[in-house]
N, C-alpha and C positions, 0 to 999 in steps of 0.2 A: 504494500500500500504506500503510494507517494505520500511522502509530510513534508512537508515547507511552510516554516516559521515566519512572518512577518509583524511588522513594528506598525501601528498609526501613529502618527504626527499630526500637530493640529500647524500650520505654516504661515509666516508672517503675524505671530499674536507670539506674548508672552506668557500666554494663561490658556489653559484648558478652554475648549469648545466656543474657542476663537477662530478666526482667521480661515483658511481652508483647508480641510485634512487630506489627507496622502497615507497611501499605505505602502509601502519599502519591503520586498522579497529581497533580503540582502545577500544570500546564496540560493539562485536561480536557474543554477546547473542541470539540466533534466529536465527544464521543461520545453515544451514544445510552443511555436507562434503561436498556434492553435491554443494549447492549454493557456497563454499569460494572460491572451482574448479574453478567456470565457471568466478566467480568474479575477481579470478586470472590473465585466460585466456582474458577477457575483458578488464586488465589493462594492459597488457602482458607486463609486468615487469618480471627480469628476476626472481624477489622472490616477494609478498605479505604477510603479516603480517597478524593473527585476534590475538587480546586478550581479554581472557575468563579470571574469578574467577577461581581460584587457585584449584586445586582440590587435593594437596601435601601437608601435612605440611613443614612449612620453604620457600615455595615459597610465592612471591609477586603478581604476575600476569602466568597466563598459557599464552604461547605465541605457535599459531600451526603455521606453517611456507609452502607453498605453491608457488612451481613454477608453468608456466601455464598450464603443465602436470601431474605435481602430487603434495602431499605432502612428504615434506622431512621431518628428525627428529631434524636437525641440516645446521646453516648455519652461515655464519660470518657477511655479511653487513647486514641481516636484526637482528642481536641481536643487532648492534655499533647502529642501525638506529632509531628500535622501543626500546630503553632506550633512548634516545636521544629525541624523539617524545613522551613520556609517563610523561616525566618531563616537556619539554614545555608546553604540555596541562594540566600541573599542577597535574599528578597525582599523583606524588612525590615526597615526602615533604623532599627537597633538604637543607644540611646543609654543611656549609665550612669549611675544604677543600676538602673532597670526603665526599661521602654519596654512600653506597653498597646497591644493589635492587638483587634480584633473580626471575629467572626466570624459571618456568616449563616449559620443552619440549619434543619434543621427545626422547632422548636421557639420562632424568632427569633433578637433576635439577640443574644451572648453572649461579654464579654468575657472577654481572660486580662491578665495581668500577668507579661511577663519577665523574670525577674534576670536581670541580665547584669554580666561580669567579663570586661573584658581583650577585649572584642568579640565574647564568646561566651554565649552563654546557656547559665546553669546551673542555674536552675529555670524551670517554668511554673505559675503558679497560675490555675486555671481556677474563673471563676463557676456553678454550679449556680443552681437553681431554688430559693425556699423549698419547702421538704421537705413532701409530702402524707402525713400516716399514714392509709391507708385500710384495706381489710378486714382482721382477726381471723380466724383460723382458728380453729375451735370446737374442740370435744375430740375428735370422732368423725373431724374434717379432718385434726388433730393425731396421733392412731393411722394413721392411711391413709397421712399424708407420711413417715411413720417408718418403715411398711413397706415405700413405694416405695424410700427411701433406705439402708434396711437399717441401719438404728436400734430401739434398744429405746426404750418411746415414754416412758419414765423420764430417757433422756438429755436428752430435750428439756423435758419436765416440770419435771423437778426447776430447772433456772433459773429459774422465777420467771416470768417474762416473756414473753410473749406472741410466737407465729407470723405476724405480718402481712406486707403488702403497703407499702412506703413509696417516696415516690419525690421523688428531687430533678431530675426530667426525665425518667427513665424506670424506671416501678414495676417492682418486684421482690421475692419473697417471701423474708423473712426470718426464719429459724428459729436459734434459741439452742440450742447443742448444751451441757451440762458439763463435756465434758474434751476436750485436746489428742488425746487421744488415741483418741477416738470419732470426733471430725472426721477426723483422717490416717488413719483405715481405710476410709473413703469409697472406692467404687470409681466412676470415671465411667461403666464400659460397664458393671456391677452394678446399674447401676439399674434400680428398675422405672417405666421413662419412661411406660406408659401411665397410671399408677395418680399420678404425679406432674402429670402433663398436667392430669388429671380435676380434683386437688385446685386446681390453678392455675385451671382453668376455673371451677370455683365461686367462686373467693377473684376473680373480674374480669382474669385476667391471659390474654390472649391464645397467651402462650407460656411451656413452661416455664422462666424463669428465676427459681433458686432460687440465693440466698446463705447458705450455713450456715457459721455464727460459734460461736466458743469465746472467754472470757479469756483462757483458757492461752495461753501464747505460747510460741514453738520459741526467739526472740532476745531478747537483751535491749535493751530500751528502745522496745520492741512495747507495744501497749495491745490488740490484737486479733490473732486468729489467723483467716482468712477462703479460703472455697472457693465459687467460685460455675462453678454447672454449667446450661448453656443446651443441651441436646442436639436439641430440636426445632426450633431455628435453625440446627444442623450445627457446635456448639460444645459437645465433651462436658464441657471444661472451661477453665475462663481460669483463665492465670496470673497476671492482673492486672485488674483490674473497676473504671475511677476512678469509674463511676456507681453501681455498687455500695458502693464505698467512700463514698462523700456520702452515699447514700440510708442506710449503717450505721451511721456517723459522728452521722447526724441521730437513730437510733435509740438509741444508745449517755446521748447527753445527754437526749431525752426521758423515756425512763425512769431515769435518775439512776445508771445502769453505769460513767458516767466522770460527772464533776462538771460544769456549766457555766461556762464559764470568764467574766471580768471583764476585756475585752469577749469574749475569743472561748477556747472549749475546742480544745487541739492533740490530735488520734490521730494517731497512728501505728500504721499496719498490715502486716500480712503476710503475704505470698500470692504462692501458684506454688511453695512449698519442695516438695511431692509430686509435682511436675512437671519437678525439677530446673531452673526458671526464677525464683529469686525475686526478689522485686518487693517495694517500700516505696513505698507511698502517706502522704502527708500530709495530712490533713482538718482545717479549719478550722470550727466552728462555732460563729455568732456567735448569742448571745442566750443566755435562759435555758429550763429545760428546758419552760413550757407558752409559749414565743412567741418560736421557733427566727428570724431574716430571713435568715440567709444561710449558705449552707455552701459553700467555697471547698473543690477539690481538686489539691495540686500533688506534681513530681516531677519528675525529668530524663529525659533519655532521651539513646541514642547510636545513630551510622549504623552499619548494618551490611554493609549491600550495595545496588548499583544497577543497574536495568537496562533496559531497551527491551522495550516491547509490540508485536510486528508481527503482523498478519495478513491 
């Protein structure tokens, strides 16, 4: 009979049945594409983790990454979650004040950087991709994603700023809403997912995944208010998005909504308050707003629970 042990993590919170959870198969050896699938699907989280022996030079652990529809090649809370989880279970011989681990993925390979205090790790800062700005959503795209979302298409207008597709590893469309309070009326299962699908499929994105942002902020010392809803990957919505957070982070200083910092601009986000799971992401973005090189995403995370996969 197969056993295989894994860890839940709750990602980006300091505190239990915060933030976004993740569940880490930290020795994954033996299973099949098939079986991580179904493993995924069974924990129905909105990502799963397996880590395999290295198959890269220069990597530390192969890390594949799995929603409960498919696998992806890149994502942000399960890189912050499963470096977080692979040091607690001691598989990383942690030294103070950071200690740097790498990780093979789909995408290659890709370092973090852990603070560490007292033999524990209490951040993880994750490397992203330089950030792609690709499609625009026109005006007629921009009325249709307003409808799908159930927005007056003035909410999203009136910013200024442009509907697009950015991606610091994994694109994703990104719509500027005007107020806190148009964003938190958002309903996940209100949407209309066919009429959102269509608009993604024009804009190049295989799937609906849609991040809608506001300035307004619910807490203070917030620079974003963020909601990102994946329904056609079997995710109506995350409480926490670190590849969305890069990929907005990188949109934020492009268009000059936060300033470029000398060397790097700090957001701070937040997301999952309408889910009762909130989350604070940190985004580092190095450069200035027309020639971004790096965007860093970090945060903590804490165990929640653990337990054995038999079948």
């Amino acid at each position: 009979m197969p056993t295989y042990r894994f860890i839940q993590v709750d990602v980006f919170t300091d505190r239990p049945f915060g933030g976004n959870p993740l569940a880490v198969f930290p020795d994954a050896q033996g299973l099949s594409d098939a079986e991580m699938l179904q493993l995924a699907r069974e924990l129905n989280l909105s990502e799963t983790t397996f880590v395999l022996p290295p198959t890269r030079p220069g990597a530390d652990f192969k890390v594949r990454i799995f929603m409960p529809t498919q696998e992806i090649p890149f994502a942000g809370h399960p890189l912050v979650g499963t470096h977080w989880a692979l040091a607690h279970l001691g598989r990383v011989r942690l030294q103070e004040p950071t200690t740097c681990v790498t990780f093979e993925l789909g995408v290659g390979l890709r370092s973090a950087v852990l603070h560490v205090a007292e033999g524990r790790v209490t951040r993880v800062v994750t490397d992203h991709q330089r950030p792609e700005f690709l499609a625009v959503a026109d005006a007629r795209q921009v009325q249709r994603l307003a409808q799908g979302l159930g927005l007056p298409v003035a909410a999203i207008t009136a910013t200024g700023t442009p509907v697009q597709v950015v991606s610091t590893g994994f694109p994703q469309l990104f719509v500027p809403v005007r107020s806190l309070a148009e964003v938190s009326s958002l309903h996940p299962f209100r949407l209309d997912v066919p009429a959102l699908a269509e608009v993604c499929g024009e804009l190049g994105l295989p799937a609906v995944d849609v991040a809608v942002f506001t300035q307004e902020t619910a807490l203070p010392g917030r620079h974003v208010h963020l909601r990102f809803f994946a329904p056609t990957s079997g995710v109506p919505e995350d409480p926490a998005t670190g590849s969305a957070s890069g990929g907005l982070g990188a949109y934020l200083v492009r268009y000059c909504l936060v300033p470029a910092g000398r060397p790097v601009a700090e957001i701070h986000t937040e997301q999952g308050l309408e889910m009762g799971r909130p989350s604070h992401v940190v985004v580092e973005v190095e450069g200035p707003a027309d020639d971004i090189r790096m965007v860093r995403v970090s945060g903590s995370a804490v165990k929640v629970l653990e337990g054995v996969a038999t079948w």
